[in-house]
C-alpha positions in Angstrom: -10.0 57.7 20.5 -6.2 57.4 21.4 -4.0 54.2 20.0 -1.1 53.3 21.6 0.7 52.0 18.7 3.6 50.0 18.9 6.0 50.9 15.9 7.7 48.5 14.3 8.5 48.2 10.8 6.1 46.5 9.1 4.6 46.6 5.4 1.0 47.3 6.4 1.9 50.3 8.8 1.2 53.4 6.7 -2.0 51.8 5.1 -3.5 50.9 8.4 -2.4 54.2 10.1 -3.9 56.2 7.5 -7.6 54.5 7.7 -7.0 54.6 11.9 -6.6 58.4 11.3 -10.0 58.4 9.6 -11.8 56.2 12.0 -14.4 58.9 14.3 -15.4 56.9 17.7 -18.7 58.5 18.9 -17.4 61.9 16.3 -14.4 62.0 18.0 -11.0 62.2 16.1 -8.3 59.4 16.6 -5.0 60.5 17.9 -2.2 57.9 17.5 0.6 57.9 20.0 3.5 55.9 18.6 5.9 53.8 20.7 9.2 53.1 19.3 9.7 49.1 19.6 12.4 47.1 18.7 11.6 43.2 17.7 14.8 41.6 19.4 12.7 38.6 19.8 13.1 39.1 23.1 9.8 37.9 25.2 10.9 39.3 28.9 12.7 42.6 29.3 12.2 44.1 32.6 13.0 47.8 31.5 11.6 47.6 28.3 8.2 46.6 29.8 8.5 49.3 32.7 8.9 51.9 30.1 6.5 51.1 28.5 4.0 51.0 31.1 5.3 54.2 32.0 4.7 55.4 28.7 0.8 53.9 28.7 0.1 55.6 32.0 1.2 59.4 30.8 -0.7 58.5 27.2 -3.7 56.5 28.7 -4.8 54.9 25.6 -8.1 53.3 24.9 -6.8 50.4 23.5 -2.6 49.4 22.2 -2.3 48.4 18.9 0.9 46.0 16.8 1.0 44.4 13.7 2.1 41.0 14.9 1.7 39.5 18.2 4.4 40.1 20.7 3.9 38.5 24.5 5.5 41.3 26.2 3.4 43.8 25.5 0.7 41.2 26.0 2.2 41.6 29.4 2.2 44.8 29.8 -1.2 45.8 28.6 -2.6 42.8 31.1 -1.1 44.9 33.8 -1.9 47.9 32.7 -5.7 46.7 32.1 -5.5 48.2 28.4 -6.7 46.4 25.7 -4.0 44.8 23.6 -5.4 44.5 19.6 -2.6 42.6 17.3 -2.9 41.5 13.6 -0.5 38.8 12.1 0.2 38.9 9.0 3.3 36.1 9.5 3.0 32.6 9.3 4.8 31.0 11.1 4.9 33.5 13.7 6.1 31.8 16.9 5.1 34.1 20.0 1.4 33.0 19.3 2.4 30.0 21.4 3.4 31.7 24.4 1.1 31.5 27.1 0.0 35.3 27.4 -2.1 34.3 24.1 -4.6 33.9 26.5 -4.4 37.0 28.5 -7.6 38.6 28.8 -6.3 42.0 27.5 -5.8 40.4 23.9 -7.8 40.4 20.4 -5.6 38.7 18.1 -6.4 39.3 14.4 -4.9 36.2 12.5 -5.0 36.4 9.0 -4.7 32.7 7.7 -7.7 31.0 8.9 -5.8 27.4 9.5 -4.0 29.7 12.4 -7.2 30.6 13.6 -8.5 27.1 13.7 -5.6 26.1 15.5 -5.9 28.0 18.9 -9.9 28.4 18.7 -10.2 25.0 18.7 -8.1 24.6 22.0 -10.4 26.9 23.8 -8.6 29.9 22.8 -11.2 32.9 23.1 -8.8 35.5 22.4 -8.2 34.9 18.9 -10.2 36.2 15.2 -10.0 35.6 11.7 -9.2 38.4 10.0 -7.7 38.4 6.2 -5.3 41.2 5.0 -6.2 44.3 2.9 -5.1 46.9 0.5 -4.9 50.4 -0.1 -6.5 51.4 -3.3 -6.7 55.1 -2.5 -2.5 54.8 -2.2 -1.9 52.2 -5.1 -4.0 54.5 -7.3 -2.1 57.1 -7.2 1.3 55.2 -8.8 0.4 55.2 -12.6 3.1 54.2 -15.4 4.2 56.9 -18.0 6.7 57.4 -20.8 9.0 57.8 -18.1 9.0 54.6 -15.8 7.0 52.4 -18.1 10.2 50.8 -19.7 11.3 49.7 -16.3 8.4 47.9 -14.9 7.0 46.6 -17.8 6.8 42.4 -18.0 5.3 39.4 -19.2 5.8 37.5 -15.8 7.4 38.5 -12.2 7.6 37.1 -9.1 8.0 39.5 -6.4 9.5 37.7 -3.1 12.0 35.6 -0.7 14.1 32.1 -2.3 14.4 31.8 1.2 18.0 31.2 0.2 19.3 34.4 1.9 18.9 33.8 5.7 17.1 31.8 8.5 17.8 29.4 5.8 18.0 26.6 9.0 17.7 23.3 6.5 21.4 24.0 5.0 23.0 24.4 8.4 21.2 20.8 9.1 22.6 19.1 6.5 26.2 18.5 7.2 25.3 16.3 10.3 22.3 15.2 9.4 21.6 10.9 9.3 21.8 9.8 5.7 18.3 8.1 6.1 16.8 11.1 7.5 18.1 13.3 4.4 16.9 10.7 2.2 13.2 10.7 3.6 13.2 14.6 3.9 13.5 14.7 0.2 11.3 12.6 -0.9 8.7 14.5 1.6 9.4 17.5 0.5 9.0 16.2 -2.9 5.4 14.7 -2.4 4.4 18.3 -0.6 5.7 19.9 -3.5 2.7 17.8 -5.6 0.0 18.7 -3.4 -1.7 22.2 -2.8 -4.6 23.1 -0.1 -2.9 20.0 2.3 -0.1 20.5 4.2 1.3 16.9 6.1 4.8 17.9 7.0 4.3 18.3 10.6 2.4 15.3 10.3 4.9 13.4 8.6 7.4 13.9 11.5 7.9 11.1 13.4 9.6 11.4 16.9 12.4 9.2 15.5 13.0 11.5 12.5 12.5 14.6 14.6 15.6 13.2 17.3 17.7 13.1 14.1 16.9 16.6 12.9 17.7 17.7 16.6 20.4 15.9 16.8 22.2 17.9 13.6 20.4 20.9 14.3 19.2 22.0 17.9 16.2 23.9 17.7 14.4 24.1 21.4 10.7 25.9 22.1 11.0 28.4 24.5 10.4 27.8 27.9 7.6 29.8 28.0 5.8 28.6 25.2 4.1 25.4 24.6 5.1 25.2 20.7 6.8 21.9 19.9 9.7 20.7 17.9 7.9 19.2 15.6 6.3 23.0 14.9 9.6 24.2 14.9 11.4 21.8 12.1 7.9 21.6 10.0 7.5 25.3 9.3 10.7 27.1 10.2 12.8 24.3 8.4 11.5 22.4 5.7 8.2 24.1 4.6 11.1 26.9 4.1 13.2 24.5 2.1 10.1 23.7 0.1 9.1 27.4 -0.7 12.6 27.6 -1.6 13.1 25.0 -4.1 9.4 25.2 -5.4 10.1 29.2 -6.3 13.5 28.3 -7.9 11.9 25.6 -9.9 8.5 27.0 -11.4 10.3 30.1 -11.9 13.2 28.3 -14.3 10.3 26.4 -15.7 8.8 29.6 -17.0 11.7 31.5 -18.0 12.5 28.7 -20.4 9.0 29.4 -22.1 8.5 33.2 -20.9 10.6 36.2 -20.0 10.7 36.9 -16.0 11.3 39.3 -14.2 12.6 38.4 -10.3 12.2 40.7 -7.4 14.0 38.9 -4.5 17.2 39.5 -2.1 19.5 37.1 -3.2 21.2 38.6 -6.0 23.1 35.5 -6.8 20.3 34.0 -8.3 20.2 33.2 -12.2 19.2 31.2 -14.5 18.3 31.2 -18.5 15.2 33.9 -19.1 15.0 35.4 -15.9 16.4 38.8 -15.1 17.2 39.4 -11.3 16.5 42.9 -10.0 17.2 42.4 -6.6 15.4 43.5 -3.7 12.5 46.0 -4.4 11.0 48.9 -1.8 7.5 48.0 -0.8 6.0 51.8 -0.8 8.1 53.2 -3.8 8.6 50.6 -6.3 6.2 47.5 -5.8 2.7 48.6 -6.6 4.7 49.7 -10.3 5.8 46.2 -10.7 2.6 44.6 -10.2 0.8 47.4 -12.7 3.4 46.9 -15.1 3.2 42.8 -15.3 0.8 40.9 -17.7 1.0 37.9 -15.3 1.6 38.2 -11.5 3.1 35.1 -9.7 2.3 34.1 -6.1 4.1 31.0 -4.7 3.3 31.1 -1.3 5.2 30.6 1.9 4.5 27.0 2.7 3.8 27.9 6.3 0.9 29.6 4.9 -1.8 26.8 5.5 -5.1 28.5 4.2 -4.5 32.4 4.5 -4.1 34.9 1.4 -0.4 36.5 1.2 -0.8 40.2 1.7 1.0 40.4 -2.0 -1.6 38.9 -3.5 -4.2 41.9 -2.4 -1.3 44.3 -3.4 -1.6 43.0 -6.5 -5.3 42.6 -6.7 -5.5 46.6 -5.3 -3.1 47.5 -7.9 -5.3 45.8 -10.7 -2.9 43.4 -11.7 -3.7 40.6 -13.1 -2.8 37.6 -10.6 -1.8 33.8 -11.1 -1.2 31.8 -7.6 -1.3 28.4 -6.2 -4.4 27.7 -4.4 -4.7 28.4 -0.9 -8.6 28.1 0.5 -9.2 31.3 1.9 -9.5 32.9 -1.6 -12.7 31.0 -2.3 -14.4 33.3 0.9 -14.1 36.1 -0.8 -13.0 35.8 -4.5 -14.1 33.7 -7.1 -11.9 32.0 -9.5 -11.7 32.5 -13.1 -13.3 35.5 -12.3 -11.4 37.6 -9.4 -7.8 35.8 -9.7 -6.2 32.5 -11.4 -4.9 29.2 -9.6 -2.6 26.7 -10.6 -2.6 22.9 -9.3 1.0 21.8 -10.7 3.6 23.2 -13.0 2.2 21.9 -16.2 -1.0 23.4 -14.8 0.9 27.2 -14.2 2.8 26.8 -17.6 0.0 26.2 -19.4 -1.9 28.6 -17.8 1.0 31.6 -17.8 0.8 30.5 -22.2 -3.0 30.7 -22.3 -3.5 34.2 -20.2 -0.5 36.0 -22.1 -2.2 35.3 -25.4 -5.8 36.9 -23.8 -5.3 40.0 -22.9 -8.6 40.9 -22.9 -9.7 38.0 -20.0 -6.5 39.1 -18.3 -7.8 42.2 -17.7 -11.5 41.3 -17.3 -10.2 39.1 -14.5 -7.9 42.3 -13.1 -10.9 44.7 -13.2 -13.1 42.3 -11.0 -10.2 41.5 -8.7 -9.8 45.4 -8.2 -13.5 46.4 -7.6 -14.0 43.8 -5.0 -10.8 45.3 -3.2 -11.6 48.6 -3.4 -14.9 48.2 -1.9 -14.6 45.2 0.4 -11.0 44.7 1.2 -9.7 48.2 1.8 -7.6 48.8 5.2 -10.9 51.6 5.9 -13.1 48.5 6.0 -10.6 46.3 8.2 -10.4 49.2 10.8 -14.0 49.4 11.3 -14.1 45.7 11.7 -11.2 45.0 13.5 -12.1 47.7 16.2 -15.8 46.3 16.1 -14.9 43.2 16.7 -12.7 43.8 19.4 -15.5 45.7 20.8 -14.2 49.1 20.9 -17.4 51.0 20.6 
């Protein structure tokens, strides 16, 4: 078996490579052939999409491979007559819209299934539900020691975006924005914020208030896609703002009871109690942060309808203990109380981070299960052989 894999950076590549490497089709060993790609955003590129055509005509791959979905190698492979295999792990993640979602060269792995839902239900036959993984057999070989435990070691972190650092599109609104539309942002944002498992944003977005956002802050679908503007200012504007301000806030809330430690880009942040290590390297420091913490925080991406962040089966595959907001795809597969720990409100988390730091011993009960269930059912081995079964190489 020979992948055409399209190489762009991505926090899943290694994992996924190394189970692809394992995979035997019929006994046969898998070869990879990796295609340097660059994610301009760019969705027609003449020579970029000759050259790679080129490329899949001297490799002749059994099937092309990207983490992500990107339409122009959509377009290539549906020339080509290769199969095209992507898996999202982005949400929002804009180029599903564009019409090649259809072409009949794609199997589109989505890993939230709200995302799924929404082009299935169209008609969409080229889409799957697929949740995210983790490597155990990697994570289990980072361990702490006399040596690193003194730097890893917490009572609470938070590993992630403020959304504070860039895209950040709702700040570049504001100067121009109507006074009546500000007004009625915030207080939507501030009813979201109440309310997990239900996003109504996009619903809440009127064409009147949506001419007004435009108006201060032009943001147009492509002309190739049929994503709409309401899409556009509901996920890439204010359930940013929202993920934003909800981090900032729980986090503060915390610190003022609990030490945290913050993993994030923005430097600049601070407040009382929480200690700001900046960005952190997914392959060479992360997996120590989450083995090192009593109580690991997820406060997902508001975007994220349904799905389960990949950090929160890093976490799980590292045997950390882990805390999140609820999102419904956890309750396929894991079992609260049991496998992992959701909050409905802030009194809810704060109560909750007081309760599980004073029992150890259910923490890492909880941990344990978490980990087993990974390493046997949620390893990137096991997504390999379903993904490719699914997409009916055989």
């Amino acid at each position: 078996m020979k992948v055409f894999y399209i190489d762009v950076e991505s926090f899943c590549a290694n994992d996924f490579i190394d189970s692809l490497l394992k995979y035997r089709l019929h006994g046969k060993k898998t070869e990879i052939y990796k295609y340097t790609y660059t994610n301009d955003g760019k969705w027609n590129d003449t020579e970029k999409e000759s050259d790679m055509l080129h490329g899949i005509e001297i490799e002749s791959p059994d099937f092309a491979f990207s983490f992500n979905y990107y339409p122009l190698v959509s377009k290539v492979c549906q020339k080509a007559g290769l199969k095209y295999i992507s898996w999202v792990y982005d949400n929002p993640q804009i180029a599903l819209y564009h019409y090649t979602l259809a072409n009949s060269c794609n199997e589109v792995f989505l890993f939230d299934s709200e995302m799924y839902e929404t082009f299935a239900s169209q008609g969409i036959k080229t889409v799957h539900y697929m949740p995210l993984a983790a490597s155990t057999d990697r994570l289990d070989t980072y361990s702490l020691n006399s040596e690193n435990e003194s730097l890893y070691r917490s009572k609470v972190s938070f590993v992630g975006s403020l959304y504070t650092e860039e895209h950040n599109f709702y700040e570049r609104m504001l100067p121009k924005l109507d006074p009546y539309v500000h007004g009625f942002l915030e207080g939507l944002m501030k009813s979201q914020m109440q309310i997990h498992g239900y996003n109504f944003i996009e619903d809440s977005l009127t064409e009147t208030i949506i001419e007004k956002m435009y108006a201060a802050l032009p943001l147009d679908p492509h002309k190739e896609s049929v994503s709409t503007k309401s899409y556009l200012y509901a996920d890439y504007v204010i359930n940013r703002r929202i993920t934003g301000i909800e981090r900032a806030e729980l986090l503060k809330s915390i610190a003022a009871r609990h030490p945290v430690d913050l993993y994030t880009k923005d430097t600049s942040f601070t407040a009382p109690g929480i200690k700001n290590h900046g960005i952190i390297k997914y392959y060479l420091d992360m997996p120590y942060v989450f083995k090192g913490t009593d109580i690991n925080l997820n406060i997902s991406l508001r975007s994220i309808k349904k799905g389960i962040p990949l950090r929160c089966f890093d976490i799980m595959g590292c045997g950390g203990f882990l805390l999140s907001n609820f999102q419904e795809d956890f309750l396929r597969y894991f079992e609260p109380g049991v496998d992992f720990v959701f909050y409905e409100s802030q009194n809810d988390l704060l109560n909750k981070v007081d309760y599980y730091l004073m029992h150890e011993d259910e923490r890492t009960a909880i941990a344990e299960s978490a980990y087993e269930k990974i390493k046997k059912d949620h390893n990137f081995d096991v997504r390999v052989g379903q993904i490719l079964k699914e997409a009916g190489i055989e």
